[in-house]
MARGU-938270 format. One record per residue (C-alpha): residue in one letter; y, z, x. Coordinates in steps of 0.5 Angstrom, whole numbers, padded with zeros to 4 digits, always signed. Last residue first. Example, Ala and Ser with C-alpha at 12.3 -4.5 7.8 and 13.67 -1.06 7.14 Angstrom:
s-0002+0014+0027;a-0009+0016+0025;
***
This chain:
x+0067-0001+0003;x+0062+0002+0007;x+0055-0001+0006;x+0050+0004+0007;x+0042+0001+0012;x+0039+0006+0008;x+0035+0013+0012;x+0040+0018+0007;x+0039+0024+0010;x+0035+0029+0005;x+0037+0036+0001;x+0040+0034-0005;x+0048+0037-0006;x+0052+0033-0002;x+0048+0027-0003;x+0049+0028-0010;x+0052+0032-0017;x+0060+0033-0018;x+0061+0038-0024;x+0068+0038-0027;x+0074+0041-0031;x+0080+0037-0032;x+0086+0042-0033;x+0092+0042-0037;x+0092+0043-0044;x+0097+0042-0048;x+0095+0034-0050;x+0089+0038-0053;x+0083+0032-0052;x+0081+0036-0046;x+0077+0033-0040;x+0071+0034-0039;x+0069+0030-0032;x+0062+0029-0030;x+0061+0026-0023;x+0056+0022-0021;x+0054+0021-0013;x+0053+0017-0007;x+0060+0019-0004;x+0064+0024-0006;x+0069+0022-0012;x+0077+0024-0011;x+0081+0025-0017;x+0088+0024-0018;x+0091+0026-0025;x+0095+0022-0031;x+0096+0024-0038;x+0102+0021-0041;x+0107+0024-0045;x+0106+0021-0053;x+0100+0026-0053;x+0094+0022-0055;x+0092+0018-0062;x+0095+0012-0060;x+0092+0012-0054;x+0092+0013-0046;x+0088+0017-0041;x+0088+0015-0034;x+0086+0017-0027;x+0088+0015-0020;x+0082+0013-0017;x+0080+0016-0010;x+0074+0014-0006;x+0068+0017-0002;x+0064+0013+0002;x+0056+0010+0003;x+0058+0007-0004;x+0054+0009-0010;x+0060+0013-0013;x+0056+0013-0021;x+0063+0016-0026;x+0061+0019-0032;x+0068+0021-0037;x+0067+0026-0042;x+0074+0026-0047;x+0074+0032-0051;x+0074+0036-0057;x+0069+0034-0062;x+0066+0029-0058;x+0070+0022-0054;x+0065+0018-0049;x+0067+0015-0042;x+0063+0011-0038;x+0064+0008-0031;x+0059+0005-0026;x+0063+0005-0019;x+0059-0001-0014;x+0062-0007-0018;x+0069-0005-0015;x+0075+0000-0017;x+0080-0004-0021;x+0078-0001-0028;x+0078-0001-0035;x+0074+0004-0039;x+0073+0003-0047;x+0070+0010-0052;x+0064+0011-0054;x+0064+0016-0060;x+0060+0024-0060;x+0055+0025-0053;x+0054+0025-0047;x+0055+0033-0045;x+0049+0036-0044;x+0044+0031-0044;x+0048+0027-0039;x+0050+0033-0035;x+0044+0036-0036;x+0039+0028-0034;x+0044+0029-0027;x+0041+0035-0026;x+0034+0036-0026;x+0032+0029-0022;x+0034+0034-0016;x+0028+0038-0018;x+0027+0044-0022;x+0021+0049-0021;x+0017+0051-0027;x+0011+0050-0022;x+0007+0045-0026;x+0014+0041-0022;x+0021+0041-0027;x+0024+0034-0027;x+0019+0030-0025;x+0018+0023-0022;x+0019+0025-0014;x+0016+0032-0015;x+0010+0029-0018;x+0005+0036-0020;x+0009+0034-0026;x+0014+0036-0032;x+0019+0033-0035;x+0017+0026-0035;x+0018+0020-0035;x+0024+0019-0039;x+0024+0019-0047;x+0030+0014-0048;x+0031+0013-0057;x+0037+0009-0060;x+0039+0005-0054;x+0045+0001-0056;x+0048-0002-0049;x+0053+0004-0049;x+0048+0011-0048;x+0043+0006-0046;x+0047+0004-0041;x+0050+0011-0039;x+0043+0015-0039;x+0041+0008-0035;x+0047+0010-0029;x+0044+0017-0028;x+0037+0015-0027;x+0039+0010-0021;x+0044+0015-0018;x+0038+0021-0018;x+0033+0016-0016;x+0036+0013-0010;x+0039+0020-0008;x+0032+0023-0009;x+0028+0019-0003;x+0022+0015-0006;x+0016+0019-0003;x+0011+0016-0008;x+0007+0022-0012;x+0006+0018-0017;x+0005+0010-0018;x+0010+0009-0023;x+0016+0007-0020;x+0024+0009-0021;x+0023+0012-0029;x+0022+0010-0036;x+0018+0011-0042;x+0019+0011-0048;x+0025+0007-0049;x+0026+0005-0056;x+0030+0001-0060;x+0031+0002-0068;x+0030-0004-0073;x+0034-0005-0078;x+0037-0012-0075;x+0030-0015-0077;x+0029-0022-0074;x+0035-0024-0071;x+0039-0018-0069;x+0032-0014-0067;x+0031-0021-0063;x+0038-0019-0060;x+0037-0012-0058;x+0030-0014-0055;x+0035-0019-0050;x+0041-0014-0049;x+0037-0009-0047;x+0033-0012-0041;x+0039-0016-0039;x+0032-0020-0035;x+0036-0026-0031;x+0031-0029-0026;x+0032-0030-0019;x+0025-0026-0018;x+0021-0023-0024;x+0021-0016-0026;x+0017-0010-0023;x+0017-0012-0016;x+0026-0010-0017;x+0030-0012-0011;x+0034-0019-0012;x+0034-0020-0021;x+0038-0026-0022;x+0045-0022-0026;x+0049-0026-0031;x+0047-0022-0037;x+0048-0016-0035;x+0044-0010-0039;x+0038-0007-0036;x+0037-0011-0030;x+0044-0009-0028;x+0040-0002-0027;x+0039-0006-0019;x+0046-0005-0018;x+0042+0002-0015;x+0038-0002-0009;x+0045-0006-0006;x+0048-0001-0007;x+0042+0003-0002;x+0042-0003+0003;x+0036-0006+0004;x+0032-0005+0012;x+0028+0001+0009;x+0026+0000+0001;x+0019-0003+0002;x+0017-0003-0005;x+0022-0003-0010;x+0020-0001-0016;x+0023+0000-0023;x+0019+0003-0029;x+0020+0001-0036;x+0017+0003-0042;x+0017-0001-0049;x+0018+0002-0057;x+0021-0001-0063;x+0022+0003-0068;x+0022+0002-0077;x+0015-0001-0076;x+0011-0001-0082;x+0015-0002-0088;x+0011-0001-0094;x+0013-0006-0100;x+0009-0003-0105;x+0005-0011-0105;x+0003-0010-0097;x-0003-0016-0097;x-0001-0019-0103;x+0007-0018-0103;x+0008-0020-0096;x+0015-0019-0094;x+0012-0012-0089;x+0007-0016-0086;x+0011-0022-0085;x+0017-0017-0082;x+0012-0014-0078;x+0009-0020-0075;x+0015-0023-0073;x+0017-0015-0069;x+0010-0017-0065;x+0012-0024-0064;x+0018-0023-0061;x+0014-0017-0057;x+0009-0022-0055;x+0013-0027-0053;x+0014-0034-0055;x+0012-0041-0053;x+0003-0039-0052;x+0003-0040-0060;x-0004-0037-0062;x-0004-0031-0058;x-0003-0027-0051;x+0005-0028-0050;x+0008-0029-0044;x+0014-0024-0043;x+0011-0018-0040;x+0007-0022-0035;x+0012-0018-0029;x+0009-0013-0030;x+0014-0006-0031;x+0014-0008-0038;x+0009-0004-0041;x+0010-0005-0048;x+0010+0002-0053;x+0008-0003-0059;x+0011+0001-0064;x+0015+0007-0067;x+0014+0009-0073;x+0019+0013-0076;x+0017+0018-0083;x+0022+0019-0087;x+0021+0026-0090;x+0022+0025-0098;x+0016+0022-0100;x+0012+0028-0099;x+0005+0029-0098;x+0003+0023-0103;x+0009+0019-0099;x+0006+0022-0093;x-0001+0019-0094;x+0002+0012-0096;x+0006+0012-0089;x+0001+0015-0084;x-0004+0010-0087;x+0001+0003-0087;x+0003+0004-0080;x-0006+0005-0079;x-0007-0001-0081;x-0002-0005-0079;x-0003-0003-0071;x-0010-0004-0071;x-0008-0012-0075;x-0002-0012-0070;x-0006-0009-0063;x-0012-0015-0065;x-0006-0021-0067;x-0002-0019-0060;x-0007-0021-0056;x-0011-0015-0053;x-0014-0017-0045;x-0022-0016-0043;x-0026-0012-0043;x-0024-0006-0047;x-0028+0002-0046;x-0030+0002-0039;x-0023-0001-0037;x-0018+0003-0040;x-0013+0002-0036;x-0014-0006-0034;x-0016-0007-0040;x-0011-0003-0044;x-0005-0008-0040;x-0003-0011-0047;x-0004-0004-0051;x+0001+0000-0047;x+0000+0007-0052;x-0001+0006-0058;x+0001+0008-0065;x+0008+0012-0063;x+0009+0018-0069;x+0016+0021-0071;x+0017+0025-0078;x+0012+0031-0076;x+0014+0036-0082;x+0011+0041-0080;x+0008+0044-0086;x+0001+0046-0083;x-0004+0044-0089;x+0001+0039-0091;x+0005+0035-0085;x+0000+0037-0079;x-0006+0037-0083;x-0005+0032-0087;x-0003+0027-0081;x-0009+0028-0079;x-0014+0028-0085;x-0010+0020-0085;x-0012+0019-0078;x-0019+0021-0079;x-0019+0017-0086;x-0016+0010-0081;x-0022+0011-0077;x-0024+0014-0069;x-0029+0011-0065;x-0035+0015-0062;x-0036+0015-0055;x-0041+0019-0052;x-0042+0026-0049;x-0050+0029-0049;x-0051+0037-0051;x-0054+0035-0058;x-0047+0031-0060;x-0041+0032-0055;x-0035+0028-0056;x-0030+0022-0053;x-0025+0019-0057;x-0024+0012-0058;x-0020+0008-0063;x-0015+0005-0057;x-0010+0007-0063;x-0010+0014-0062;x-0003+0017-0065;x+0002+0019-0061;x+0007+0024-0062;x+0014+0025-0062;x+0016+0032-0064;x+0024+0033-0065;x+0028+0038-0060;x+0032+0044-0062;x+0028+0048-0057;x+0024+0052-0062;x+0022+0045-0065;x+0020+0042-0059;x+0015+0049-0057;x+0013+0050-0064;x+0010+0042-0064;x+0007+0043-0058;x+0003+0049-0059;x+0000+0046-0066;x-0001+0040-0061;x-0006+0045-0056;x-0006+0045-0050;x-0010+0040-0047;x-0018+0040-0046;x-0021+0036-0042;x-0028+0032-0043;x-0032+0029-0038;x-0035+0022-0040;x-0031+0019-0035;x-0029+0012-0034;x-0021+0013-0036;x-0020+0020-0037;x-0022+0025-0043;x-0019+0028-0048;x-0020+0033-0052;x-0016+0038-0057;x-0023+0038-0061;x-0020+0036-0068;x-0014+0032-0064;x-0019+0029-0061;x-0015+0024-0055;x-0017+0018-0052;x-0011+0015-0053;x-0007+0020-0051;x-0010+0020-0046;x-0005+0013-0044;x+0000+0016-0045;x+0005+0021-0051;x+0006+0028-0052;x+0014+0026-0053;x+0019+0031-0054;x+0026+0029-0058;x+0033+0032-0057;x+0033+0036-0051;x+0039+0039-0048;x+0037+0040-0042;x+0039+0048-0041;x+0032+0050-0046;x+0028+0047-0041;x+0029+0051-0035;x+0029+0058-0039;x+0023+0054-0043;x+0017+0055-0037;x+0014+0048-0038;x+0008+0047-0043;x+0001+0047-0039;x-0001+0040-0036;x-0005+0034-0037;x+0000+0032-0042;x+0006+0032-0038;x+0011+0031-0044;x+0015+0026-0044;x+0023+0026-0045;x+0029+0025-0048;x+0036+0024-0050;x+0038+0018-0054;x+0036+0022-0060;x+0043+0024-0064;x+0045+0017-0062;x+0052+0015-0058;x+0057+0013-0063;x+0059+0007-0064;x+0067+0005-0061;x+0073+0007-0065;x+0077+0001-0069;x+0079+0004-0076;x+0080+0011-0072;x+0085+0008-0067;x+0083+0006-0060;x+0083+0012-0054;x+0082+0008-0048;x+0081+0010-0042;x+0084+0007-0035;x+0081+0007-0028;x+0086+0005-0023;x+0086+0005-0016;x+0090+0009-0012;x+0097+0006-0010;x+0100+0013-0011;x+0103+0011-0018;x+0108+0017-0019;x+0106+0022-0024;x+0109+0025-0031;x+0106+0030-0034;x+0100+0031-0028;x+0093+0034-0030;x+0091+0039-0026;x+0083+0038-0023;x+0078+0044-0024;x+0071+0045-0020;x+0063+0045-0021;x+0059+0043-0014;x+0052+0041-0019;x+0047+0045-0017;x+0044+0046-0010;x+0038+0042-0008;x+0031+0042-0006;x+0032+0048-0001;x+0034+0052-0008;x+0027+0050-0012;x+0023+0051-0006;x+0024+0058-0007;x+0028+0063-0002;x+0026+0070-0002;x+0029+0076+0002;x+0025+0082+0004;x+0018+0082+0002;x+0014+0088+0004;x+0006+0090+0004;x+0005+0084+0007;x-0002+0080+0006;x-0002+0076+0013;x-0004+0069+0015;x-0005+0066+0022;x-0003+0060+0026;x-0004+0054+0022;x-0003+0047+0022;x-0002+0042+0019;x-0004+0034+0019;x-0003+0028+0015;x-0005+0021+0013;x-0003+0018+0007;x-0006+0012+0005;x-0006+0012-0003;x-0001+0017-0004;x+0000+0024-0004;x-0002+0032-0006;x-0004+0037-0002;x-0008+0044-0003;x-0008+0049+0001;x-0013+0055+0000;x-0014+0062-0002;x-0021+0067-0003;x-0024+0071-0008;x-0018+0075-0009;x-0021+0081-0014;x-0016+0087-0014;x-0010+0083-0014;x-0013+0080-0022;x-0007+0075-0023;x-0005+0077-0031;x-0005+0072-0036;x-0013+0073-0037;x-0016+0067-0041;x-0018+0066-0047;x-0018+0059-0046;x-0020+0056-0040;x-0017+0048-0040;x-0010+0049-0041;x-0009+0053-0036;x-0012+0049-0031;x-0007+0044-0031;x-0001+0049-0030;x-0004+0052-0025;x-0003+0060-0026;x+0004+0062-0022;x+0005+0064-0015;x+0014+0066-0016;x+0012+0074-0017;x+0008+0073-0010;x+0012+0072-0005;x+0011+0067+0000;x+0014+0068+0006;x+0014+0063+0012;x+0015+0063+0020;x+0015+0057+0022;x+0013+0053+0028;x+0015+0046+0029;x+0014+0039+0024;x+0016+0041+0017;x+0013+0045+0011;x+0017+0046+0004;x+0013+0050+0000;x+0009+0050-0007;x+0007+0056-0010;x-0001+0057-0013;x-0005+0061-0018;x-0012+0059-0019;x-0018+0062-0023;x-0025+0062-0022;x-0029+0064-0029;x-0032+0071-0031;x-0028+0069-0037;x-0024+0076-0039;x-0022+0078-0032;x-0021+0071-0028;x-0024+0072-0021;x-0019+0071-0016;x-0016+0064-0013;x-0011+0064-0008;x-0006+0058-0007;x-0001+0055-0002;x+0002+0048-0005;x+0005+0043+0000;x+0011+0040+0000;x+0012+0036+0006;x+0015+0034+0012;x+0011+0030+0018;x+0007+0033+0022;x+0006+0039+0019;x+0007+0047+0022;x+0005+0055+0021;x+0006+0061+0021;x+0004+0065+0015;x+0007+0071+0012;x+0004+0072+0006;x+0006+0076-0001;x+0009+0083-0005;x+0002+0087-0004;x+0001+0093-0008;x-0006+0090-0011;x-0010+0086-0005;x-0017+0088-0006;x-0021+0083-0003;x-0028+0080-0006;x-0033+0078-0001;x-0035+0073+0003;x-0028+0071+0003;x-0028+0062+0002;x-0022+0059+0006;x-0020+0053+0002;x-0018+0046+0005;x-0016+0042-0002;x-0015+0034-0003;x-0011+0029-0007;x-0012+0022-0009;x-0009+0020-0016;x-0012+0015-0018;x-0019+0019-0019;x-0024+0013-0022;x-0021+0007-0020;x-0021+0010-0012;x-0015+0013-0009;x-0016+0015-0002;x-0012+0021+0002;x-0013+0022+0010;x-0013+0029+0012;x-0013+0033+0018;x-0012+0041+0018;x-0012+0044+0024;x-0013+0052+0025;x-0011+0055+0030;x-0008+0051+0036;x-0014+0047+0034;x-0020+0050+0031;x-0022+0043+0026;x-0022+0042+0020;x-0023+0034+0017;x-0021+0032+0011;x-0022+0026+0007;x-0020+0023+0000;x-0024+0018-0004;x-0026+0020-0011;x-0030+0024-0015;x-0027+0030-0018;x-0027+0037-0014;x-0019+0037-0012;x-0020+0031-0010;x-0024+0033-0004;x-0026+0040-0003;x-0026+0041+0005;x-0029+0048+0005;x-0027+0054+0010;x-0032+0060+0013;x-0036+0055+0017;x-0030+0054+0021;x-0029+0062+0022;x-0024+0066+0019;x-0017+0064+0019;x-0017+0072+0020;x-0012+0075+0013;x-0008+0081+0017;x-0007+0086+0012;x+0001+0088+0013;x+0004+0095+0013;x+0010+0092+0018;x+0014+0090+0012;x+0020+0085+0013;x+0019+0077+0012;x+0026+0076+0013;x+0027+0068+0015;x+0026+0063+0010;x+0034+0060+0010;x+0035+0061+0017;x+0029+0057+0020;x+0030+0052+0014;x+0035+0046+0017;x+0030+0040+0013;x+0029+0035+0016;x+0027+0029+0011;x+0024+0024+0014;x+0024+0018+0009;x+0016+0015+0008;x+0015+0008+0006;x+0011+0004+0003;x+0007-0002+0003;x+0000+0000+0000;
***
């Protein structure tokens, strides 16, 4: 796989010494027969290690992705003989070193009190090439977010009294190849001082106040002007749902004091295990595997959304297989329109939850690919439509007989269209698209008076999935990489950088499904419910690509007529995709999504400037301020003198200077009160995110 790997030195000495205590347990490295290599975390797979007694303990790994695991990972576990009592002790001093810098995971695995089974708690910390000293501090060790599901009732306390031994594990990419070592451990029976890997990642948005000028001299600066039109002519309004997320389904909830902030207004428990999901078992199993998982449980998930102020998005399984146990043996059993119809009774009647949103369908053109051991060959668009018509209808009538007056949303066909075959149609006429036609056969459907004589409207959302990828990154010019989200709207850009489009050609993504919705069926809602910067995990894409690429899609879709964005993901073992990791710490992906979330909403108001293509500018009007998101993606910082005019402002002019950091967003809330006199602001970039930027970057 060409990728690249940005070293990112991090300046930690300071910052992880005061380790204090001296009543300490030595943890012996042990001998070589005393550790275990486990492979992909027990699944079968293609990842190696090797462990040798080098300068301590070496730990060698090589990482493999095979079709039956995808995501290669590895553990090196020091097994105790027997069970050790560590109850009074605060955390582990390690001394250790890697040859590149890394995430890794430290975790203990003790005896679970009310199953007997093995159970692991983990923290994840920043190693880097040198010797360390380390604190791990016990409180922030958390349950594994992807075991927790799978035992229930289990024991939500860490039983110190039975440690049946600790590891490390690592997760990565196809290909990488590393190396740690280890010195030694110690139980403390102190801890003084604790950094987490959450403030070495980033720090929060820089938050300031500007003065606001009554009369100003021009300064020469260039110019940036909002438009406040009159009420008659206001710009759209910004959708109540435009701000969500995906659910990491294969793992716990997140720790909602690092949700609640977000702002979130729609959840989605969505992907493709969701397409082999039971939802009488709360099981699903992955691709070429018999073996059955269970997720936490969507009565959970539901209380969860709705105690955020969030809405539900549930995914319907329209593979039509699910894996279950008979007599001791696992087979596929296919799923029938009666379950989905006792499915939508227990959620909406039995229940009462009042589930408004479903998806049917998680990327059905490409399930041969995924779902390779159950559909052999590619959907055309008339096999996923009469799956996809008939299971519309059923959620659609059952709700009318449960209660006509919740208006459910169908959201369909969630296309893939990060492969570059999206636009080539699999069917009957081989010169139109399969979304276009996918949207066609809806509007018959719905028109037909035999086959659909009540007039039953099947799609009311048209759902796809993005996911930007740009390979070997090194020797382009990180501008260059981040004008890329012109893909999304101009209609004059040719794709230069993105592999998931094709080359030279003009995409303008959103103005091309909104102008088919237009054409066909202007009642139809546009969804993304997926989206982010590559879709293979755990690619060590550098943070400050994804932050500014992210933060300048919540502007176009915002501005372009997206109703619906659900980013992948909130929660992920995947650092570099998620915005929180399975151990409820943030990412720098956190914060630009908060600012938006937070404040990105109300009307869209019209920005006029002289700066360059390289600034994006939105600006929106809510109840009592004007929001304004400036995207700086130059290697420099740069001052515009700002300006606010309308009809509906103070006669007196409001103009103020600010300066934008290089590489960053900027979140400025200035007050629609003329009386007021000072613009607050939140700057988020590379001054906050721990890394160098190893781009070649334009300064202009």
């Amino acid at each position: 796989m060409k990728r690249i790997i940005f070293v990112c030195f991090f300046f930690l000495a300071v910052l992880l010494s005061g380790c204090g205590g001296r009543q300490d347990i030595p943890v012996t490295l042990g001998k070589l027969s005393s550790w275990k290599v486990i492979s992909d975390s027990g699944h079968q797979g293609g990842s190696q290690g090797v462990i040798e007694e080098k300068d301590g303990i070496q730990l060698t790994y090589s990482l493999g992705a095979t079709k039956l695991w995808p995501w290669p990972e590895i553990d090196f576990y020091l097994e105790y003989e027997n069970p050790r009592n560590i109850e009074g002790y605060q955390g582990i001093e390690l001394v250790a070193k890697s040859d590149i810098p890394q995430e890794i995971y430290c975790y203990v695995v003790t005896e679970d009190k009310n199953t007997g089974l093995s159970k692991r708690y983990q923290t994840k910390f920043m190693i880097t090439p040198g010797y360390q000293s380390f604190c791990l501090v016990f409180s922030d060790f958390k349950i594994a977010k992807d075991w927790a599901p799978r035992h229930p009732g289990y024991s939500p306390s860490i039983e110190w009294d039975r440690v049946k031994g600790i590891g490390f594990h690592k997760k990565g990419y196809d290909q990488e190849k590393g190396t740690m070592y280890v010195q030694n451990m110690k139980f403390l029976k102190k801890v003084t001082g604790r950094v987490s890997l959450e403030d070495i990642r980033s720090k929060p948005p820089r938050h300031i106040f500007t003065q606001i000028a009554s009369h100003m001299q021009p300064r020469g600066a260039p110019s940036i002007e909002i438009h406040l039109p009159p009420v008659s002519s206001a710009g759209p309004m910004i959708h109540p749902y435009l701000y969500g997320v995906n659910w990491g389904v294969w793992l716990d909830l997140p720790d909602k004091k690092e949700v609640i902030p977000l702002n979130l207004k729609m959840i989605r428990a969505g992907g493709p295990f969701m397409d082999r999901y039971d939802w009488r078992e709360n099981t699903y199993s992955f691709p070429g595997s018999d073996q059955t998982q269970l997720m936490t449980g969507l009565d959970e998930f539901i209380r969860y959304c709705r105690s955020l102020g969030a809405e539900p998005l549930i995914q319907i399984n329209a593979l039509g297989y699910f894996t279950t146990g008979t007599n001791g043996d696992t087979v596929f059993k296919e799923n029938s329109l009666s379950d989905v119809a006792s499915f939508i009774r227990y959620l909406n009647q039995e229940k009462k939850y009042n589930v408004r949103f479903f998806e049917i369908g998680n990327e059905p053109f490409i399930w041969h690919n995924v779902h390779y051991d159950v559909v052999d060959k590619p959907y055309a668009v008339e096999e996923y439509f009469n799956t996809f018509k008939k299971i519309a209808y059923m959620i659609k009538k059952v709700q009318q007989e449960i209660d006509p007056s919740l208006d459910i949303k169908i959201f369909a066909p969630g296309i893939s269209t990060s492969h570059q075959d999206w636009k080539t149609f699999s069917g009957d006429d081989q010169n139109e698209n399969a979304a276009l036609s996918f949207i066609k056969k809806c509007r018959d459907y719905e028109q037909n008076s035999t086959e659909n004589p009540e007039g039953v409207r099947i799609l009311d959302v048209f759902s796809f999935h993005f996911f930007a990828d740009f390979g070997d990154i090194k020797k382009v010019p990180l501008k260059e990489l981040l004008c890329s989200t012109r893909n999304w709207w101009d209609q004059e850009y040719p794709n230069k950088y993105d592999l998931s489009l094709p080359y030279d050609e003009v995409n303008a993504i959103v103005p091309a499904f909104r102008t088919w919705i237009e054409e066909i069926d202007p009642q139809l809602e546009l969804a993304i419910t997926e989206f982010n910067v590559e879709a293979d995990s755990m690619i060590p894409y550098p943070y400050i690509l994804k932050v500014l690429y992210l933060a300048d899609c919540y502007g176009i879709f915002a501005t372009h007529g997206v109703d619906y964005a659900l980013q992948f993901c909130l929660n992920s073992s995947d650092q570099y995709a998620a915005l929180i990791d399975d151990t409820d710490q943030k990412t720098p992906l956190y914060y630009p999504f908060y600012l938006f979330s937070r404040y990105f909403h109300g009307r869209i108001l019209k920005v006029t400037t002289s700066l360059s293509g390289a600034f994006n500018i939105y600006a929106c009007q809510n109840d009592s301020d004007i929001i304004m998101m400036v995207i700086n993606k130059n290697g420099k910082e740069l001052t515009g003198e700002i300006t606010v005019a309308g009809q509906e402002i103070s006669e007196r002019a409001r103009t103020f200077l600010y300066t934008f950091p290089a590489l960053s967003l900027t979140c400025l809330r200035i007050p629609f009160d003329a009386h007021e006199d000072l613009v607050e602001s939140w700057e988020y970039g590379q001054a906050q995110i721990y890394e160098p930027v190893d781009f070649i970057v334009t300064h202009e």
